[in-house]
VEXBATI-512530 format. One record per residue: residue in one letter; residue number from 1; chain; x, y, z of N, C-alpha, C, O, CB in turn. Coordinates in nm, 4 decimals. Glycine has a CB too. Example, Ala and Ser with C-alpha at 12.3 -4.5 7.8 and 13.67 -1.06 7.14 Angstrom:
// VEXBATI-512530
REC, A, 1, A, 1.3190, -0.5690, 0.7800, 1.2300, -0.4500, 0.7800, 1.3200, -0.3300, 0.7800, 1.4236, -0.3319, 0.8465, 1.1308, -0.4473, 0.9046
REC, S, 2, A, 1.2850, -0.2250, 0.7080, 1.3670, -0.1060, 0.7140, 1.2900, 0.0030, 0.7870, 1.3409, 0.1138, 0.8039, 1.4084, -0.0598, 0.5725
***
This chain:
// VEXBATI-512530
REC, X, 1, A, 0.0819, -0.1181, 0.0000, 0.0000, 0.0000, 0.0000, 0.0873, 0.1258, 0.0000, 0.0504, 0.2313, -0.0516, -0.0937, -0.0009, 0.1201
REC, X, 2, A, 0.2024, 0.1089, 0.0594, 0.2779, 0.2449, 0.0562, 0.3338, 0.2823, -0.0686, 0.3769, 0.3937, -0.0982, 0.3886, 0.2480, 0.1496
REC, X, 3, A, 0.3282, 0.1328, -0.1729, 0.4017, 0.2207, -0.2711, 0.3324, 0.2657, -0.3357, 0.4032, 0.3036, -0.4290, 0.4885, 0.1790, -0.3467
REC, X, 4, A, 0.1863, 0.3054, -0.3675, 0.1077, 0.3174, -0.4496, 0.0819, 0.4433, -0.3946, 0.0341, 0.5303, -0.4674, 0.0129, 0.2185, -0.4700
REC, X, 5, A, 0.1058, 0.4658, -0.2794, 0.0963, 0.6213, -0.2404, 0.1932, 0.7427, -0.2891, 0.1817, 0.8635, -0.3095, 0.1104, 0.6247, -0.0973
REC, X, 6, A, 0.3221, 0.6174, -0.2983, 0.4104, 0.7024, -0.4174, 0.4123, 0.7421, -0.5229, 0.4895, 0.8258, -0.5697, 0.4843, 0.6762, -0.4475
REC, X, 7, A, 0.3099, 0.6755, -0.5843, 0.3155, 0.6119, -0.7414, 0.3476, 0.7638, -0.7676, 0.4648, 0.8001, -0.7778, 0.1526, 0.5222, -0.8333
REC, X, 8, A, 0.2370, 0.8574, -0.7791, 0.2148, 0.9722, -0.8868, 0.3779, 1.0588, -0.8135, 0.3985, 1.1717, -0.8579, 0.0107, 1.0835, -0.8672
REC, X, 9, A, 0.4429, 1.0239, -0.7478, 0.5113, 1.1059, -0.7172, 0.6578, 1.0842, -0.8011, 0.7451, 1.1672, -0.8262, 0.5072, 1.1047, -0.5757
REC, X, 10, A, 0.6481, 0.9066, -0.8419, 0.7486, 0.8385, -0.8989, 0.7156, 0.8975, -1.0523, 0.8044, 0.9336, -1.1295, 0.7430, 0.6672, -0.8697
REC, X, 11, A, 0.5413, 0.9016, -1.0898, 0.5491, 0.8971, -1.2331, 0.5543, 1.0680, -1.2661, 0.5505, 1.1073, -1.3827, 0.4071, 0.8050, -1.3046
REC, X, 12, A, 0.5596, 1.1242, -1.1978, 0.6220, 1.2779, -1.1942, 0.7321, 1.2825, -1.2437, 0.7630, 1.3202, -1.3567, 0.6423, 1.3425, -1.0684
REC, X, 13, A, 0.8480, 1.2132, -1.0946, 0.9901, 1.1958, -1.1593, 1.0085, 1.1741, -1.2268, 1.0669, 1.2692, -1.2788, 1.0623, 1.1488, -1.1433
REC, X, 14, A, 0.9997, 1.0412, -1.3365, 0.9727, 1.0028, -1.4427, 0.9748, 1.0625, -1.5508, 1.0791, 1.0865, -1.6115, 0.8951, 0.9670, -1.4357
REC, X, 15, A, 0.7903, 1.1144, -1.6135, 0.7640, 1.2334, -1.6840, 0.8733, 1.3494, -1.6798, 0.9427, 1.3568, -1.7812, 0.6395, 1.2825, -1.6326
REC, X, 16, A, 0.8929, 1.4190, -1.6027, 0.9699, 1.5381, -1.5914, 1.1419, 1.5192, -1.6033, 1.2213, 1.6088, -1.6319, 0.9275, 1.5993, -1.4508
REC, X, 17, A, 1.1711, 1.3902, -1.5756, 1.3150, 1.3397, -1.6566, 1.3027, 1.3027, -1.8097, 1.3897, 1.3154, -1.8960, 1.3757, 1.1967, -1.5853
REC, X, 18, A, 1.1715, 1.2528, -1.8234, 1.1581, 1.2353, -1.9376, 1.1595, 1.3229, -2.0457, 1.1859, 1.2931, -2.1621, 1.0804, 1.1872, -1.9374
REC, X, 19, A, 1.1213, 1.4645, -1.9890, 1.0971, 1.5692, -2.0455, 1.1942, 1.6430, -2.0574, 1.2099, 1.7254, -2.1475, 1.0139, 1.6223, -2.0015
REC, X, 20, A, 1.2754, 1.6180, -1.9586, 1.3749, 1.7166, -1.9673, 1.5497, 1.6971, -2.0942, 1.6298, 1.7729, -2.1490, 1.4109, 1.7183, -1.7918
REC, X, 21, A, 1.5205, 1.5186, -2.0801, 1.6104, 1.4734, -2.2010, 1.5455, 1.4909, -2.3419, 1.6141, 1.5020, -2.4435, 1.6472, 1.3186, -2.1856
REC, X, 22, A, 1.4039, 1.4929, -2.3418, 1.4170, 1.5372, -2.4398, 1.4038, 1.6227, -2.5584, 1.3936, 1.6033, -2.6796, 1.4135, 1.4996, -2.4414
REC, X, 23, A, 1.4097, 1.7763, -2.4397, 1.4577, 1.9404, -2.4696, 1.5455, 1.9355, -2.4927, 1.5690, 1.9977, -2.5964, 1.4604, 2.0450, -2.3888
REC, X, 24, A, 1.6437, 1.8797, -2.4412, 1.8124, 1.8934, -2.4411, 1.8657, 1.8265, -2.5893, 1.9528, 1.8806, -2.6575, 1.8911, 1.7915, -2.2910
REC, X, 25, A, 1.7874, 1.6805, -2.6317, 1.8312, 1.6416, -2.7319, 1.7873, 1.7175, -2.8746, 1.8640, 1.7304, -2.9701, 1.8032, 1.5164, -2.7210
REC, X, 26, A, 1.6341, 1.7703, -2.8700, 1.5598, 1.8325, -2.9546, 1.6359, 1.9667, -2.9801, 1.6339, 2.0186, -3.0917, 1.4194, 1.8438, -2.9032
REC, X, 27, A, 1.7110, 2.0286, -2.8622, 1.7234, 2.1915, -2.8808, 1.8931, 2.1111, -2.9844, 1.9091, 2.1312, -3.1048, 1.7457, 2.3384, -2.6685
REC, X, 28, A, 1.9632, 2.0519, -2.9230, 2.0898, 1.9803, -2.9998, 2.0485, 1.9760, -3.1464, 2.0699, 2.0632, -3.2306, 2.1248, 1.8154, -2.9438
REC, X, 29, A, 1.9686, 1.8284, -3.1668, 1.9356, 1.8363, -3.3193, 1.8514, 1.9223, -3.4267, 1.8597, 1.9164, -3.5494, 1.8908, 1.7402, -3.3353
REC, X, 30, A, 1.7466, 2.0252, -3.3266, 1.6834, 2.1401, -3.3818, 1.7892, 2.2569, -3.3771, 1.7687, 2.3342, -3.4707, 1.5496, 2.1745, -3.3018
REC, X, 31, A, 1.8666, 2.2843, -3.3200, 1.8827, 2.3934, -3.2735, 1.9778, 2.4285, -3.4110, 2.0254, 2.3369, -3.4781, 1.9373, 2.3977, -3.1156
REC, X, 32, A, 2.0045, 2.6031, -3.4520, 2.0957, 2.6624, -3.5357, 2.2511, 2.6355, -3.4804, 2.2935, 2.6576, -3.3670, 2.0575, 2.8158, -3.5451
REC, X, 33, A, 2.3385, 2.5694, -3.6200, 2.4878, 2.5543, -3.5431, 2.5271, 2.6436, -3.6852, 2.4828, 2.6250, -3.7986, 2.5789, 2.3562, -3.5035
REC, X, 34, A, 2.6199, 2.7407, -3.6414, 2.7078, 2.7949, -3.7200, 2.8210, 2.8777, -3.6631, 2.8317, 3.0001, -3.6557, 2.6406, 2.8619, -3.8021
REC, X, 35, A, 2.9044, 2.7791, -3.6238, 3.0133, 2.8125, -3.6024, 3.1252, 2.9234, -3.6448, 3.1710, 2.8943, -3.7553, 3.0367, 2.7306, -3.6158
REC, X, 36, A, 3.1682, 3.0117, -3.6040, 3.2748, 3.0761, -3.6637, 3.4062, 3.0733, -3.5631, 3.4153, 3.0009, -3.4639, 3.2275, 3.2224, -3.7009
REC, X, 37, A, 3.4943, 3.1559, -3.6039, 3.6060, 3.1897, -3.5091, 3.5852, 3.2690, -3.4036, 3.6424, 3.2365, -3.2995, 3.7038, 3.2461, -3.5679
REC, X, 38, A, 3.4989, 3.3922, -3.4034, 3.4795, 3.4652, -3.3181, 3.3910, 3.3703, -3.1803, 3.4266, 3.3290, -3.0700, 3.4106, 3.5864, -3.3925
REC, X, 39, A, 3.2624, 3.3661, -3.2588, 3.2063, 3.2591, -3.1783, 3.2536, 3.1419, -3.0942, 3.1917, 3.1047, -2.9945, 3.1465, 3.2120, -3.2458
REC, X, 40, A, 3.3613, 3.0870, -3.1362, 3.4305, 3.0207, -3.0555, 3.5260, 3.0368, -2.9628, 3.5816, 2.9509, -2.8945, 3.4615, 2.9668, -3.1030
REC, X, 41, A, 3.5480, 3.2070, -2.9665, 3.6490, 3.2722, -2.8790, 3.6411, 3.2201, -2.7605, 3.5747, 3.1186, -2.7396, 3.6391, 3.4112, -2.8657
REC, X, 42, A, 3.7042, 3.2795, -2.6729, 3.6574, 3.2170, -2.5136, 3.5282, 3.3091, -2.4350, 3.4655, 3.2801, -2.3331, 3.8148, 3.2303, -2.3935
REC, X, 43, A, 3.5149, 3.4438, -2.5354, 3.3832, 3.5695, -2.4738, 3.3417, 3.5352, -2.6038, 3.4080, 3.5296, -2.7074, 3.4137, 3.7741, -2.4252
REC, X, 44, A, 3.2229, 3.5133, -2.5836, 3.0996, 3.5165, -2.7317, 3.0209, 3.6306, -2.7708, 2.9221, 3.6448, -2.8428, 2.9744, 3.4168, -2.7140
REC, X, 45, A, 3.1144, 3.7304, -2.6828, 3.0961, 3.8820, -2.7805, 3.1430, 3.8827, -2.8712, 3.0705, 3.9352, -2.9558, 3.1401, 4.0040, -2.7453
REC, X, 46, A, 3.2581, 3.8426, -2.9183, 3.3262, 3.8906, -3.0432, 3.4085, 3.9517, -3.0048, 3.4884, 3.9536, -3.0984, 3.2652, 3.9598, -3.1362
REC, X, 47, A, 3.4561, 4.0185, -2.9113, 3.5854, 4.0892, -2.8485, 3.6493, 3.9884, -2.8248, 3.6078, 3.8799, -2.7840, 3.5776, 4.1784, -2.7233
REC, X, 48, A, 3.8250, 4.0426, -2.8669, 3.9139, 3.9576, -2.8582, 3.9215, 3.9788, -2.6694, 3.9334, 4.0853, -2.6087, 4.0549, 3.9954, -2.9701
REC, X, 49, A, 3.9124, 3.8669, -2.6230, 4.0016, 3.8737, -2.4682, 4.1232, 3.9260, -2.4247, 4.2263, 3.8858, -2.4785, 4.0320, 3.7622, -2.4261
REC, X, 50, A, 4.1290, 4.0296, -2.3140, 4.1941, 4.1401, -2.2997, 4.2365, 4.1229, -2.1335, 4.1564, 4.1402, -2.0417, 4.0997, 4.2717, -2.3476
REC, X, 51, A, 4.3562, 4.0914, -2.1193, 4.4117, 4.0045, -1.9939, 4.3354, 3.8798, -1.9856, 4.2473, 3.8226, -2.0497, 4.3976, 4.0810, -1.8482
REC, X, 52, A, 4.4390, 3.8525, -1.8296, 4.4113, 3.7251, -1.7737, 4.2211, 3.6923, -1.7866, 4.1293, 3.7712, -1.8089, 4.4783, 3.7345, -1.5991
REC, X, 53, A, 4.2205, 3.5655, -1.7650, 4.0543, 3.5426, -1.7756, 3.9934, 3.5597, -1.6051, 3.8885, 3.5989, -1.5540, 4.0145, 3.3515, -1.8492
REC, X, 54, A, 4.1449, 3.4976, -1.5480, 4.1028, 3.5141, -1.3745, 4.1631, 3.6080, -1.3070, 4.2860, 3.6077, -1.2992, 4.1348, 3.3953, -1.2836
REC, X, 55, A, 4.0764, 3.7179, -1.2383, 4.1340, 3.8262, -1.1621, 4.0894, 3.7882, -0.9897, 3.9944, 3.7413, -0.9271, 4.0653, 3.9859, -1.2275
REC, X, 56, A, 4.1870, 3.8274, -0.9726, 4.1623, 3.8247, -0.8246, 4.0586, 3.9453, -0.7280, 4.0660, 4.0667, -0.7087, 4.3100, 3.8335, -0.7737
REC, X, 57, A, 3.9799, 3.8543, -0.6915, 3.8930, 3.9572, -0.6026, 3.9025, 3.9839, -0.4433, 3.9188, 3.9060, -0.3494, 3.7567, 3.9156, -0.6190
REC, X, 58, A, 3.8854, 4.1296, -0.4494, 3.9094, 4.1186, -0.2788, 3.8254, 4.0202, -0.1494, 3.7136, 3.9818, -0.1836, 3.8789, 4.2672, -0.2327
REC, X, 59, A, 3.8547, 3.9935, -0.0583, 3.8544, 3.9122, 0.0193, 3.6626, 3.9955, 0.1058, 3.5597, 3.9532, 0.1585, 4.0366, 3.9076, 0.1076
REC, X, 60, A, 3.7143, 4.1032, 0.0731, 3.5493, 4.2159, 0.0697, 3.4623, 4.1724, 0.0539, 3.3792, 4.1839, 0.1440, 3.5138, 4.3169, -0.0227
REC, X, 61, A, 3.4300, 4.1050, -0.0535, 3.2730, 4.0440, -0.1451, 3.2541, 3.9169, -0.1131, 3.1420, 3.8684, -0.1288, 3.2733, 4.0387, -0.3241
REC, X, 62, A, 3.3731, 3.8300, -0.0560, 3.3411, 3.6971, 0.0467, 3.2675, 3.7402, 0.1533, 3.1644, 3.6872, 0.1946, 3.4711, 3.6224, 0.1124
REC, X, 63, A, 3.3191, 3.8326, 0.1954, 3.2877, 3.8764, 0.3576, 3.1348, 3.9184, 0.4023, 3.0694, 3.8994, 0.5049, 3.3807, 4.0150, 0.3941
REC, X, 64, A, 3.1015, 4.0020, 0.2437, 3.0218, 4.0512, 0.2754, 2.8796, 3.9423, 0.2353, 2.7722, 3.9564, 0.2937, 3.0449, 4.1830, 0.2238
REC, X, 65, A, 2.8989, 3.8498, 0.1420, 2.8477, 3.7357, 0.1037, 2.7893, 3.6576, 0.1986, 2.6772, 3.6068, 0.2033, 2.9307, 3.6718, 0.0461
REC, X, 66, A, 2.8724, 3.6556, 0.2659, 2.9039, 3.5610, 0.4428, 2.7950, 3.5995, 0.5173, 2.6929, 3.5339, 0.5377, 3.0614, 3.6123, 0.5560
REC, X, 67, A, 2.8277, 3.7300, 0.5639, 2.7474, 3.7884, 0.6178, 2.6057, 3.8059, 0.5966, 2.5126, 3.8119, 0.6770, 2.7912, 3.8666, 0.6199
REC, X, 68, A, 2.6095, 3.8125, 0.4775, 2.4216, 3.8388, 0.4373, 2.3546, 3.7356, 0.4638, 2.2454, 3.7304, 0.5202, 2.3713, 3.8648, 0.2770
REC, X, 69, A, 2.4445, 3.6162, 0.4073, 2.4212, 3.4778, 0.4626, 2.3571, 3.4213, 0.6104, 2.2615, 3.3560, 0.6522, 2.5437, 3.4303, 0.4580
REC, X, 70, A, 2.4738, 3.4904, 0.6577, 2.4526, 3.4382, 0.8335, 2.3651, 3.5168, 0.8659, 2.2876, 3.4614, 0.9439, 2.5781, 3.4517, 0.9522
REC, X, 71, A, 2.3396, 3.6136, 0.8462, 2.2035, 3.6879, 0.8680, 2.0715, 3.6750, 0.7819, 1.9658, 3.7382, 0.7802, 2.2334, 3.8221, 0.8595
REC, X, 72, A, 2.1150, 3.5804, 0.7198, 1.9912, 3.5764, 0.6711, 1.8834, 3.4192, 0.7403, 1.7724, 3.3801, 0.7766, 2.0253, 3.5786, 0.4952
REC, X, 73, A, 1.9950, 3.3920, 0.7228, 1.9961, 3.2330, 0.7940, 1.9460, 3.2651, 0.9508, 1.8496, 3.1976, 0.9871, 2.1826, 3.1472, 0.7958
REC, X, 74, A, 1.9796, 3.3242, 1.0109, 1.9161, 3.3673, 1.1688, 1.8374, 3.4129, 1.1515, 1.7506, 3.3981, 1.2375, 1.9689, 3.4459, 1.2649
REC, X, 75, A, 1.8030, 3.5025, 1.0319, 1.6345, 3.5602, 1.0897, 1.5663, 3.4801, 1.0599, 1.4526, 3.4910, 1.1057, 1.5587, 3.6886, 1.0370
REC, X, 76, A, 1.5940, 3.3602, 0.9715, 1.4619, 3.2667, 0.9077, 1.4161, 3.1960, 1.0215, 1.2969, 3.1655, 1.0194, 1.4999, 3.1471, 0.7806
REC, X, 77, A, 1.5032, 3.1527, 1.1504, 1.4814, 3.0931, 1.2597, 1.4016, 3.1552, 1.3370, 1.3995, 3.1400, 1.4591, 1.5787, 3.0666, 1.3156
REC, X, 78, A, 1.3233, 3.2364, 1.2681, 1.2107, 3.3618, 1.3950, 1.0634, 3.2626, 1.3603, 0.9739, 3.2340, 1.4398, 1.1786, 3.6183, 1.3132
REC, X, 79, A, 1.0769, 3.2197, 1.1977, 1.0018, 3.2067, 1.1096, 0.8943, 3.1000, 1.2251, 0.7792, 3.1303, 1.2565, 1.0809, 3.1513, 0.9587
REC, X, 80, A, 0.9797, 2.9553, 1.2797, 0.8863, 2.8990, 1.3652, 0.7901, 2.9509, 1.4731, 0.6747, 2.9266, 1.5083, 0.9466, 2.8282, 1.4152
REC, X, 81, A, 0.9264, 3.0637, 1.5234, 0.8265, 3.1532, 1.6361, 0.7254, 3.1872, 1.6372, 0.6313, 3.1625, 1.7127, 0.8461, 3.2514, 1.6666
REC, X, 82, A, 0.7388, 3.2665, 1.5265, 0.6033, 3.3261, 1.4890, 0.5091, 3.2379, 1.4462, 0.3944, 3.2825, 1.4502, 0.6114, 3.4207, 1.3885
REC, X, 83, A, 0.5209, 3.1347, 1.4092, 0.3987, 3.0377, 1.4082, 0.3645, 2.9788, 1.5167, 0.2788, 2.8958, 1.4863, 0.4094, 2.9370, 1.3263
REC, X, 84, A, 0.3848, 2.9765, 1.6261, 0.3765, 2.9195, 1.7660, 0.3725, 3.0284, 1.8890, 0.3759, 3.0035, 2.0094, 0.5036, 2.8256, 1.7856
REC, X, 85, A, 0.3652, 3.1410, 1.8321, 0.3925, 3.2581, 1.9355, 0.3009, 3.2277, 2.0900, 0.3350, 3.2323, 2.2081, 0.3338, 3.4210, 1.8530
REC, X, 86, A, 0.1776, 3.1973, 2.0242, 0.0745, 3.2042, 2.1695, 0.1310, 3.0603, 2.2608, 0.1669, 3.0685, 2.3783, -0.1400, 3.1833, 2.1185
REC, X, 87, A, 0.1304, 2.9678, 2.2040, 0.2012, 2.8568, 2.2315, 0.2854, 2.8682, 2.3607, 0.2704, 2.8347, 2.4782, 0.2812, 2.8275, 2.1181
REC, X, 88, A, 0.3803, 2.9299, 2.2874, 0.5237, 2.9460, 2.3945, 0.4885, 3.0432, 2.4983, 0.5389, 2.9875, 2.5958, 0.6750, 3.0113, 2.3146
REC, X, 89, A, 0.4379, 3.1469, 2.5412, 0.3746, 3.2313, 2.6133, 0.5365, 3.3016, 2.6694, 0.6241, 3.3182, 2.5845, 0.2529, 3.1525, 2.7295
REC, X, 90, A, 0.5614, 3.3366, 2.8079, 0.6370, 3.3973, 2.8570, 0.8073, 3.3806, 2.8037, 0.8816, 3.4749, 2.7766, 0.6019, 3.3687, 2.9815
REC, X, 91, A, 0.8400, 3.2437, 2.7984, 0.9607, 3.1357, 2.7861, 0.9437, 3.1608, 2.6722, 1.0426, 3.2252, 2.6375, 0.9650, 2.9795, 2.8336
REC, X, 92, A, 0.8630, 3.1467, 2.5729, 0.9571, 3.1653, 2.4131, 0.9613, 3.3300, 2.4111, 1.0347, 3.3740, 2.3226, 0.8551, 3.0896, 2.2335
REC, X, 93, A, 0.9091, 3.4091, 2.4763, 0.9198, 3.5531, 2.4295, 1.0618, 3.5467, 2.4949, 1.1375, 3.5741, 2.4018, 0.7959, 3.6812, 2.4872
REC, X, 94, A, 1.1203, 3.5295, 2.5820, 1.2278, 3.5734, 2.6964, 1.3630, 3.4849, 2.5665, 1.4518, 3.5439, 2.5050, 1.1900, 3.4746, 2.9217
REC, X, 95, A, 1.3416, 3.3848, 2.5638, 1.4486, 3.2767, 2.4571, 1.4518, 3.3240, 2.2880, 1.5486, 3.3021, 2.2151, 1.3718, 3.0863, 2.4563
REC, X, 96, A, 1.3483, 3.3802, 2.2520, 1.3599, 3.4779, 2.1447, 1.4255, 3.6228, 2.1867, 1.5453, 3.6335, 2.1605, 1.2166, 3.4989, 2.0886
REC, X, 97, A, 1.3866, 3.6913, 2.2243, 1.4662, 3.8017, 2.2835, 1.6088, 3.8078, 2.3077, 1.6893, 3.8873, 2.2590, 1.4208, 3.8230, 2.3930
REC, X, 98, A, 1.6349, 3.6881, 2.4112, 1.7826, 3.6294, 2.4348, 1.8286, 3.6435, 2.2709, 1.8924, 3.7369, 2.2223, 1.7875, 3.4412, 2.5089
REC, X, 99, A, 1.7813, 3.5326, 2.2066, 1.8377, 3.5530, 2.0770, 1.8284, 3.6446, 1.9672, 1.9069, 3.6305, 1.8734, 1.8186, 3.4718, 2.0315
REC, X, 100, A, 1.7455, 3.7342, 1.9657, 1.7808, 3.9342, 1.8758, 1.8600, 3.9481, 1.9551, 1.9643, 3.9785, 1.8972, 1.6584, 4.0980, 1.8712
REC, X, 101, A, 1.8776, 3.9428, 2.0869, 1.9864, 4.0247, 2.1439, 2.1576, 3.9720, 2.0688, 2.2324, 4.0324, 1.9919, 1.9740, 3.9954, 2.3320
REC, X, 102, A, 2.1663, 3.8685, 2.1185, 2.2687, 3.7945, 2.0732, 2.2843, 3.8463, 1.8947, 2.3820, 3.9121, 1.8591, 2.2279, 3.6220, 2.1064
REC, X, 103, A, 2.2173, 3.8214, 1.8349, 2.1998, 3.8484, 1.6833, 2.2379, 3.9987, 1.6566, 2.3090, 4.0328, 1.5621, 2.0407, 3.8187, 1.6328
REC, X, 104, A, 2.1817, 4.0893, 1.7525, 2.2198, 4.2158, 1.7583, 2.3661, 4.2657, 1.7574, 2.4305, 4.3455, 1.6893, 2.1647, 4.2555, 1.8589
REC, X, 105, A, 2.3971, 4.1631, 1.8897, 2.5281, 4.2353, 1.9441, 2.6543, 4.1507, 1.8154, 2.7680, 4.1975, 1.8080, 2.5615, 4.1838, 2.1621
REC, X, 106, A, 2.6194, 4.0477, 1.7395, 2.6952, 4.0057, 1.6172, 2.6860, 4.1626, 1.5047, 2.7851, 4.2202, 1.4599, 2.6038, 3.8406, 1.5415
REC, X, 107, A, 2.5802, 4.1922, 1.4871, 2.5407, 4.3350, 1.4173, 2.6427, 4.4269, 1.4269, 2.7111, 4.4831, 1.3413, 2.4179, 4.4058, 1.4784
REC, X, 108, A, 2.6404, 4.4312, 1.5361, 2.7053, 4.5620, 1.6220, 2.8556, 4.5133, 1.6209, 2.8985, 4.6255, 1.6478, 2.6373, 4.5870, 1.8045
REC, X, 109, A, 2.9454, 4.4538, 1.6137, 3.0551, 4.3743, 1.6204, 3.0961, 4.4184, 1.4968, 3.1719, 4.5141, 1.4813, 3.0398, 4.2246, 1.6437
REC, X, 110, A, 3.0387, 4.3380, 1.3893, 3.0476, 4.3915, 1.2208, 3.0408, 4.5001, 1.1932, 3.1008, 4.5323, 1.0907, 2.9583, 4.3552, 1.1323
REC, X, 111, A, 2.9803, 4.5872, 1.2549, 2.9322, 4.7250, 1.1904, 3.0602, 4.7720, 1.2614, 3.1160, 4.8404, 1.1756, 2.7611, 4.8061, 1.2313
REC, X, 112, A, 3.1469, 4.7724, 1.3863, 3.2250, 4.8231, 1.4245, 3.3352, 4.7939, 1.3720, 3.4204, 4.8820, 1.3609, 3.2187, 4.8192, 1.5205
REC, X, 113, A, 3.3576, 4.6746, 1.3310, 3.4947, 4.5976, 1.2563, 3.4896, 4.6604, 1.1169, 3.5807, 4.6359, 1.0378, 3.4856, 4.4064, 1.2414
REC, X, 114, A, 3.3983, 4.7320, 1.0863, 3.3959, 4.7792, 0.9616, 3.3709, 4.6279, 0.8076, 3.4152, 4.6111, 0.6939, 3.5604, 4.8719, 0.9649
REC, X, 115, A, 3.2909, 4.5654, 0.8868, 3.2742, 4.4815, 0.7425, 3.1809, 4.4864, 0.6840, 3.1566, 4.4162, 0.5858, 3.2823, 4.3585, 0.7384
REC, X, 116, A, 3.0850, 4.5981, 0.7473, 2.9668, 4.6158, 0.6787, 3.0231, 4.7485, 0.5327, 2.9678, 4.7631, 0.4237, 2.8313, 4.6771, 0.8158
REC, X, 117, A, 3.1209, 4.8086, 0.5756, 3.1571, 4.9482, 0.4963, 3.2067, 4.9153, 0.3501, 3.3209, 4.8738, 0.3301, 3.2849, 5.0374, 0.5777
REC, X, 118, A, 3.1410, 4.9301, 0.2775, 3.1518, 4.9261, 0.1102, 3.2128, 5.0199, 0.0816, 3.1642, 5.1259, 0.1210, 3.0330, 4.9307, 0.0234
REC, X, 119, A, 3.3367, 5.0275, 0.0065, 3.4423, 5.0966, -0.0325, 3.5000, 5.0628, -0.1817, 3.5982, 5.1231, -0.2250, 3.5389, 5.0753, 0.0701
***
């Protein structure tokens, strides 16, 4: 009985693999090929490539990447709260709080270390 509860979920997978090989083969044998030199450059503008292909980026746009990240990632953790708010009554308001605070004072850390400052 359980697998039949799967079924439409298997013949989804299925269908939609099915479908998807065969866009990929159709756009291949439909698709326009006309090759040139430019076109095959390594930029498919047509501009010849002008330095290295890999430049080094500052360590800045990790950081700040990171960050949006980890903050973004902590606020989604409110997301249960708020679905359970009445629930939890005194103890989840006090253990949420605890944690903006905490979340805050990470804020405040960054903003002082200067990794929030775009330059």
């Amino acid at each position: 009985m359980l697998v039949v509860q799967y079924l439409p979920i298997a013949i989804l997978a299925l269908l939609s693999t099915a479908l998807t090989i065969f866009v990929v083969f159709a756009s291949t044998l439909l698709g326009p090929r006309r090759p040139t030199a430019k076109k095959l450059a390594p930029y498919e503008s047509g501009m010849s490539p002008i330095g290295p292909a890999v430049r080094r980026l500052p360590v800045k746009f990790y950081l700040v990447a990171v960050l949006f990240i980890l903050f973004d990632v902590e606020i989604i953790f409110l997301l249960p709260y708020a679905v359970v708010i009445r629930q939890l009554g005194v103890y989840g308001l006090i253990v949420v709080g605890l944690f903006l605070i905490v979340l805050t004072v990470g804020l405040l850390y960054e903003w002082k270390k200067g990794g929030l400052e775009w330059e």
